[in-house]
C-alpha positions as CSV (number, residue, x, y, z in Angstrom):
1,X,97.6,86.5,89.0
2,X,97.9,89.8,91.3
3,X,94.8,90.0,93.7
4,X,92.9,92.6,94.7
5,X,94.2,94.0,97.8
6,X,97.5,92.5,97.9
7,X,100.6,93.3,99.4
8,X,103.8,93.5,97.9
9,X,107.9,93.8,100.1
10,X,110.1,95.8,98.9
11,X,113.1,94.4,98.2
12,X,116.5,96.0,97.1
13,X,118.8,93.5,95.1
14,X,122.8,94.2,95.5
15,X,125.3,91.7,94.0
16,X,122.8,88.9,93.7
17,X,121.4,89.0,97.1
18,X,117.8,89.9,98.0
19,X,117.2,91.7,101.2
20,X,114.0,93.1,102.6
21,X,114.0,96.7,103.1
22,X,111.0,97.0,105.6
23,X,108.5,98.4,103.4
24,X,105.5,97.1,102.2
25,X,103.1,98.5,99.6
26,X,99.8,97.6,97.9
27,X,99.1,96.8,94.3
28,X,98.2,99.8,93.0
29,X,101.3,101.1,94.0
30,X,103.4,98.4,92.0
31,X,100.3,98.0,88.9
32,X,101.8,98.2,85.7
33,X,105.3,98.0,86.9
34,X,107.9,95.6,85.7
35,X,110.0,95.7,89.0
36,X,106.6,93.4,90.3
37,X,107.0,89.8,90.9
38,X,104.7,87.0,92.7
39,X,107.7,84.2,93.2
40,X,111.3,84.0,94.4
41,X,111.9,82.3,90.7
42,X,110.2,84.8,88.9
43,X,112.4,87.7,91.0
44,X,115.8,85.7,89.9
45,X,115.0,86.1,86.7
46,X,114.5,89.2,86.8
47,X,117.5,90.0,88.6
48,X,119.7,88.3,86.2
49,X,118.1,89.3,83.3
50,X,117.9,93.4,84.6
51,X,120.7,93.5,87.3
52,X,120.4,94.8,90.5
53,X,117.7,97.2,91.7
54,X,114.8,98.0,93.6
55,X,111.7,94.8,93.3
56,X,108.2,94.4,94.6
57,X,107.7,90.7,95.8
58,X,104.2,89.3,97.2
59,X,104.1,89.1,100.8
60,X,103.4,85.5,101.1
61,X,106.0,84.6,98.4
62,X,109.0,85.6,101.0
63,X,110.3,82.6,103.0
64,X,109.9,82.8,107.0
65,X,112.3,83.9,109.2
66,X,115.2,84.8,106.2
67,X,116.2,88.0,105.5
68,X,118.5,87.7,102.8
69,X,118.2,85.7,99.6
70,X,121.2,84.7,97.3
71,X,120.1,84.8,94.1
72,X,122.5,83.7,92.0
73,X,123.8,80.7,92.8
74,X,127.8,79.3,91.5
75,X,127.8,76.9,89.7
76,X,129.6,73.7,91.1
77,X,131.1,71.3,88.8
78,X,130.5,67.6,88.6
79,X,133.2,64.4,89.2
């Protein structure tokens, strides 16, 4: 559920990684848009269902201290 006043990162996806740009803007900026998401999960799906791009992500939903997110993770067999 988006909140009043919230704020939403910028973040630009290239090859299945996640990187902040630096910009932060507030919901109204992002209402209505589909590039919007309030989770890391709910920003890998998008990114693997849409490809890379330009996403909004809440503020509080980007881990600490990271500044790049893989998003697609290989899949490793098993023995």
């Amino acid at each position: 559920m988006v909140q009043t006043g919230q704020k939403f990162l910028e973040i630009r996806v290239y090859e299945g990684v996640a990187e902040r740009t630096g910009n932060t803007v507030d919901r109204s900026t992002v209402r209505g848009s589909k590039a919007a998401c309030q989770s890391v999960s709910e920003l890998t799906r998008k990114v693997r269902r849409e490809g890379d791009g330009v996403y909004y992500l809440a503020t509080d939903a980007w881990p600490e201290n990271t500044e790049r997110i893989s998003l697609t993770a290989k899949w490793t067999p098993m023995s």
